[in-house]
ZAMARGU-4260 file (C-alpha; in steps of 0.2 Angstrom, whole numbers, plus 5000, padded with zeros to 4 digits):
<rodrens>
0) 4922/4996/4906 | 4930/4982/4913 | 4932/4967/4899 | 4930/4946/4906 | 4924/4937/4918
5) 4922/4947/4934 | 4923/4940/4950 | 4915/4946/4967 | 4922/4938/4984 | 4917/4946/5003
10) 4920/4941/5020 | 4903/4932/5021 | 4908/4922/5005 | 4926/4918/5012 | 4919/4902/5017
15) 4912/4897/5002 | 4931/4900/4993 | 4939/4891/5006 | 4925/4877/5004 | 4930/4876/4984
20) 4950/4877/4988 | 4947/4861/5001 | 4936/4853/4985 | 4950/4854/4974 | 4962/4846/4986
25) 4964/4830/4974 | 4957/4836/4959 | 4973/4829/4950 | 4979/4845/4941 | 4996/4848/4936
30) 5006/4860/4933 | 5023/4862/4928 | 5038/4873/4933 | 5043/4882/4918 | 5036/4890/4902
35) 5022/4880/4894 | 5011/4881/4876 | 4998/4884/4888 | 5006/4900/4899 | 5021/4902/4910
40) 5019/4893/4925 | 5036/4897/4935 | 5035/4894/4953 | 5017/4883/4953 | 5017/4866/4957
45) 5006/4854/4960 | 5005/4858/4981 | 5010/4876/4982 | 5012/4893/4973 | 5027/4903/4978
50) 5028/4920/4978 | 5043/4935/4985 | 5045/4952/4988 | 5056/4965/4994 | 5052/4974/5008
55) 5065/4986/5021 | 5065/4974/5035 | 5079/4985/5043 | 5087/5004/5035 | 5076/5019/5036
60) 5059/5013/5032 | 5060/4999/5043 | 5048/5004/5058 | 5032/5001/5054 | 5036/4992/5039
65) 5045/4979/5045 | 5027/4972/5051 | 5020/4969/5033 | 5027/4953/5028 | 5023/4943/5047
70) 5006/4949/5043 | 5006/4945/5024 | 5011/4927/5030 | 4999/4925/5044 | 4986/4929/5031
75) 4992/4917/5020 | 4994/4903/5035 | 4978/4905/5038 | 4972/4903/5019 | 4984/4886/5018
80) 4975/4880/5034 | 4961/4881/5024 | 4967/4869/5009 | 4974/4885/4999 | 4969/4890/4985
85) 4963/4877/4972 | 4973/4863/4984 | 4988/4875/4982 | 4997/4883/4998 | 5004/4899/4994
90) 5021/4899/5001 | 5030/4918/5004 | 5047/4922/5005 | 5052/4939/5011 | 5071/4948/5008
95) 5078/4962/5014 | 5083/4975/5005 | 5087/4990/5017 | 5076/5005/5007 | 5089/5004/4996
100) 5088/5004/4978 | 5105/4990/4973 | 5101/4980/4987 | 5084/4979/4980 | 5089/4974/4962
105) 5100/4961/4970 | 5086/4953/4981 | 5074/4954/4965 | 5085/4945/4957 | 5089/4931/4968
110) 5071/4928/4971 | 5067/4930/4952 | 5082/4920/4944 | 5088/4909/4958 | 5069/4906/4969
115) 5059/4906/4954 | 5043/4913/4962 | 5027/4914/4952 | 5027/4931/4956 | 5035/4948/4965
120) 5021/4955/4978 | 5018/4970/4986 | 5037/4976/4984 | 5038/4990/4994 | 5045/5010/4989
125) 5044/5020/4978 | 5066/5020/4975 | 5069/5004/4978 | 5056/4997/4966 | 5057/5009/4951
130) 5075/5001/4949 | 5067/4982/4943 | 5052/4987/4934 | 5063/4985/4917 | 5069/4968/4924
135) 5054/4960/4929 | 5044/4965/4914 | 5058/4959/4904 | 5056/4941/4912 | 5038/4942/4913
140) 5035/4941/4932 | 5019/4946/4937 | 5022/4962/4947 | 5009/4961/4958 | 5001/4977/4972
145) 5017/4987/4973 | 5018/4994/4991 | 5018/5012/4985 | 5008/5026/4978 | 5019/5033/4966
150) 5008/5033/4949 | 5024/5025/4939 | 5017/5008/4943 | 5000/5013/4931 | 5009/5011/4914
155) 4999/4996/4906 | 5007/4999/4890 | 5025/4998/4893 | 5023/4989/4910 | 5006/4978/4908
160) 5011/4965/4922 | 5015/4980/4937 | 5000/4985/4945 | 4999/4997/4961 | 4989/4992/4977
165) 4989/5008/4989 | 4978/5024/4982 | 4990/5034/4972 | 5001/5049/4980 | 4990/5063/4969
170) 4976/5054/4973 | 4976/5056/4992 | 4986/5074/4989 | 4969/5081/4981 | 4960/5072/4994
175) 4969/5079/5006 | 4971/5097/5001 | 4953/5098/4999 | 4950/5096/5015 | 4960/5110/5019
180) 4953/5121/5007 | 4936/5119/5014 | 4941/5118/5034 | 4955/5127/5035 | 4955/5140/5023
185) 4967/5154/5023 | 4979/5147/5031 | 4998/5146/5025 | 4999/5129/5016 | 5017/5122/5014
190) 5022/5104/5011 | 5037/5093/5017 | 5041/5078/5005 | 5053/5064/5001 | 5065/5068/4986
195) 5058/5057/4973 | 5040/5053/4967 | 5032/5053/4984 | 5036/5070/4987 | 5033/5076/4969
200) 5017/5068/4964 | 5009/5075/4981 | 5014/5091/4978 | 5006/5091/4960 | 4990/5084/4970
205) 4991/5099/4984 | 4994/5111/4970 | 4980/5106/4958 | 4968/5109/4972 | 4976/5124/4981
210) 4985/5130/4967 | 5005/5134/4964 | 5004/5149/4971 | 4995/5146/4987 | 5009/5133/4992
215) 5019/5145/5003 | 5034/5134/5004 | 5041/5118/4998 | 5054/5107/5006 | 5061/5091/5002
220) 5069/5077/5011 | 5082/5063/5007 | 5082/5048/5018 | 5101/5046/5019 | 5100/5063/5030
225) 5091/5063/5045 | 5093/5078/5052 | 5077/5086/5043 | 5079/5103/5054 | 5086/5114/5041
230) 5068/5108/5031 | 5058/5112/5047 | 5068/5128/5049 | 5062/5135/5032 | 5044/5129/5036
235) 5045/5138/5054 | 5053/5156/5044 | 5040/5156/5031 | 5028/5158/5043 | 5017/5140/5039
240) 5000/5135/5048 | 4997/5117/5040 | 5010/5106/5034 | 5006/5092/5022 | 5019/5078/5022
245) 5022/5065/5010 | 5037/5057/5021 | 5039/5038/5025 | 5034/5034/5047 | 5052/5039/5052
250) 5051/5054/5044 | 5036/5061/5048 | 5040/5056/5066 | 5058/5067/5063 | 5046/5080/5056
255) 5034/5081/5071 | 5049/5078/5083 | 5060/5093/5077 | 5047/5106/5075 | 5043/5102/5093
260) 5059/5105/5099 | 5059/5121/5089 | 5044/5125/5097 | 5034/5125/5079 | 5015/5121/5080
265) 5009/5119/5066 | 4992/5109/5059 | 5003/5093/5053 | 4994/5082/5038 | 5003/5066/5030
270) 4998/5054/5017 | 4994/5035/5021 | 5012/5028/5017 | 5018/5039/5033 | 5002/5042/5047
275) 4999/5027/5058 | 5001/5034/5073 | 5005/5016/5083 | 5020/5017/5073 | 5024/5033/5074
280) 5020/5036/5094 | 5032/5021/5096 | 5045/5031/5086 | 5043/5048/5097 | 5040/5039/5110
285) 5039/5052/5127 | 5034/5067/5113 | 5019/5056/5105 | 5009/5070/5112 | 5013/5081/5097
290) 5006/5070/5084 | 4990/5075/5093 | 4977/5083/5080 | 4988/5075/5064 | 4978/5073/5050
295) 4980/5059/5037 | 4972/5048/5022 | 4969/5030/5021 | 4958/5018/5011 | 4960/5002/5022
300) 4948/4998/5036 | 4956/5007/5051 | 4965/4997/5065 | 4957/5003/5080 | 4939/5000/5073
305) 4930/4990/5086 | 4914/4985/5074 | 4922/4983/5057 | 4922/4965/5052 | 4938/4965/5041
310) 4950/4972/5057 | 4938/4959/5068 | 4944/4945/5057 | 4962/4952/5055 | 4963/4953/5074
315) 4957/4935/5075 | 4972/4930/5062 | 4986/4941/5068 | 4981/4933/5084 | 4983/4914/5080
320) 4995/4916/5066 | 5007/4931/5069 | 5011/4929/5088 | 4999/4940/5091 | 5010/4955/5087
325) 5005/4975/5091 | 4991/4978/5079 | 4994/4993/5069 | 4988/4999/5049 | 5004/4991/5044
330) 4999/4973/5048 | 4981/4978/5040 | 4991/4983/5027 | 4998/4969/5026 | 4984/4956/5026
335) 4973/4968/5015 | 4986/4964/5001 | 4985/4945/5004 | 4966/4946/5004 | 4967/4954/4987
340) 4981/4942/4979 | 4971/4927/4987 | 4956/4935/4976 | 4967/4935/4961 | 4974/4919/4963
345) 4957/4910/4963 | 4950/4919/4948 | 4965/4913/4938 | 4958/4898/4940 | 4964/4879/4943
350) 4978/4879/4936 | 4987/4897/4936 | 4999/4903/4928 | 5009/4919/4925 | 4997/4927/4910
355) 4981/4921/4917 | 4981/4929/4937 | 4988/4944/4925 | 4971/4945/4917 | 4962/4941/4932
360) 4967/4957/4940 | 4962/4969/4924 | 4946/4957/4926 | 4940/4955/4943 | 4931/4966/4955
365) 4937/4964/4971 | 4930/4965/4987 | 4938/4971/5006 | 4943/4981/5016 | 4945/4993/5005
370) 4934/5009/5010 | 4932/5011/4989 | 4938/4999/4976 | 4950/4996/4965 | 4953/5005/4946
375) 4960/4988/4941 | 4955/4986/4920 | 4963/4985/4905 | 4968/5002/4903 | 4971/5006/4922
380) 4983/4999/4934 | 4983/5010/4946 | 4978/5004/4966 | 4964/5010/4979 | 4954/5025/4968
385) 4952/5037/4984 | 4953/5037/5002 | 4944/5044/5018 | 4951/5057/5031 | 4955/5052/5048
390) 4963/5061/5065 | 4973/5056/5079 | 4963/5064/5095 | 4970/5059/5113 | 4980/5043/5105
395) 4967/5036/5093 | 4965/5037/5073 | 4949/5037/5069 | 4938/5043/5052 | 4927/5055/5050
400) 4916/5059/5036 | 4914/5051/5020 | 4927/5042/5008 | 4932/5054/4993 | 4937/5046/4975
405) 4949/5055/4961 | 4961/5054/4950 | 4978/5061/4946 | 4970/5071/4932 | 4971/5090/4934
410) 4952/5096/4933 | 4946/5079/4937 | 4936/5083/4956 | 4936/5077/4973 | 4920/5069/4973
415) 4913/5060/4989 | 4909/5041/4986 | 4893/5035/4990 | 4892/5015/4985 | 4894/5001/4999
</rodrens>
């Protein structure tokens, strides 16, 4: 169970939160910027909250996620249009770091110890962030939605400010794997995978519903090499029918791309953190065509959805506040996060500080575009607790079938969630 005062907020009640943050618009709090008897309040004032984060606005990982901070802002442009939150803007600032791991540590630092933000949001990787959990829970910044599914950020008890934001890798792994089980079964499974924990904690989610054994082969990526064909060269020899990635959008773009040239077909899967296919058609380019029939995972509301009213409303905002850039998952993605930080922000209360929007998120129940919720408690800091399958057909990803929840357990099932 969760423990304290739970908070719901929807689309429909956005209004009403915006209402409240205009009401408290000369209320006359204070706030301080430093360490007070009452809770740390670094990086609050009076008019504004300010938050960082790290993200690969150019390296490797840059295409497609180069587009999450214009959209986390444009969400937040919107929300300080509005009056804020409790008569607070929330001002975002977003450093480069390259995917890689020192520059992140610099960047985290300047924003830590020379920025003083309030907190570290959504910073993204699963090699870049790793290396600053020690520092940031060593300074007691709030370590908020880190843009990765790897399960170190669930470590309450020796990281109680970190928590996660996208479904787990071993989450959408089982997910995943399931799916092939039931639809695609014997076929020759195999994975491809970064070198670090995206690739391993998939592959312990493919194995715990496949089995070891029944993974045929197993290759591994680093993203300082992109010449993946050796990796592609194994999968082709060992004679795979469906390939499950866990690779980053360039990679799975490399992946698709080479076994094309190499005239290898196989049935291709990838977890969330590499499958919009906007981003990776732009990537291919004249070879999109072979992404055709790629399965993939997601728990957000999906980007081509014509009816959904959270991408309606994203649309509307990327639209006024982000130059009315190519709408892809990634600035879903992106928004998504802000919703959920705004959420958090206002249950902290008036006058937030690092401890109380801390124990907001253990607390609260939020609401979204997620397609299930959030594990978020005391005990629990992992992200989204499942995801739904999806298919590129003739250039657009689209769902089918029901949303699955699970957890990184072994034995723990792939269950289908049936709640709104």
């Amino acid at each position: 169970m969760k423990s304290g005062r739970r908070h719901q907020l929807s689309l429909v009640a956005l209004a009403a939160t915006t209402a409240l943050t205009l009401a408290a618009c000369g209320s006359g709090t204070t706030a301080s910027t430093g360490s007070s008897g009452d809770g740390d309040t670094t990086g609050v004032t009076d008019t504004s909250v300010l938050v960082g984060t790290h993200m690969p606005l150019t390296g490797p990982a840059a295409a497609g996620y180069s587009k999450i901070p214009p959209a986390t802002k444009a969400y937040f442009d919107y929300i300080n249009e509005q009056g804020g939150v409790h008569g607070r803007t929330i001002e975002y600032k977003a450093l480069d770091d390259g995917y890689n791991p020192s520059n992140t540590q610099q960047v985290v630092r300047e924003l830590v110890l020379q920025d003083r933000v309030f907190a570290i949001l959504g910073g993204l990787g699963t090699p870049t962030h790793s290396g600053v959990l020690d520092f940031l829970d060593t300074n007691n910044v709030p370590d908020l939605f880190v843009a990765s599914g790897s399960r170190i950020w669930n470590q309450p008890d020796k990281y109680p400010n970190t928590f996660g934001f996208n479904a787990d890798y071993t989450v959408e792994a089982k997910i995943m794997a399931q799916y092939v089980k039931d639809n695609l079964p014997g076929k020759k499974v195999c994975t491809l995978g970064q070198d670090d924990d995206l690739g391993g904690d998939y592959l312990a989610g493919v194995e715990q519903i496949v089995g070891a054994d029944a993974v045929v082969e197993k290759q591994f990526y680093a993203t300082s090499n992109t010449n993946v064909a050796p990796q592609i060269g194994a999968l082709q020899a060992a004679g795979c029918e469906v390939v499950m990635l866990a690779t980053i959008p360039g990679f799975t773009a490399l992946a698709i791309g080479t076994a094309g040239r190499l005239g290898f077909r196989p049935q291709w899967t990838t977890a969330s953190v590499g499958g919009d296919y906007l981003t990776l058609s732009k990537t291919l380019g004249d070879a999109a065509p072979l992404a055709d029939g790629l399965l993939s995972t997601n728990y957000l509301s999906s980007h081509f959805s014509q009816d959904d009213e959270w991408t309606t409303k994203f649309r509307e905002i990327n639209a006024q506040y982000n130059n009315d850039a190519e709408f892809d998952g990634n600035v879903v993605y992106g928004m998504s996060m802000a919703h959920t930080f705004v959420q958090a922000l206002e249950a902290a209360g008036e006058n937030p500080t690092r401890e109380s929007i801390v124990e907001a998120i253990r607390s609260t129940d939020f609401t979204g575009p997620n397609l299930v919720p959030f594990r978020f408690s005391e005990d629990d800091h992992s992200g989204a607790g499942g995801a739904r399958v999806n298919q590129v057909a003739n250039g657009v990803q689209e769902y089918f079938g029901p949303a699955y929840t699970t957890t990184d357990a072994p034995g723990d099932p792939v269950v289908e969630y049936r709640a709104e």
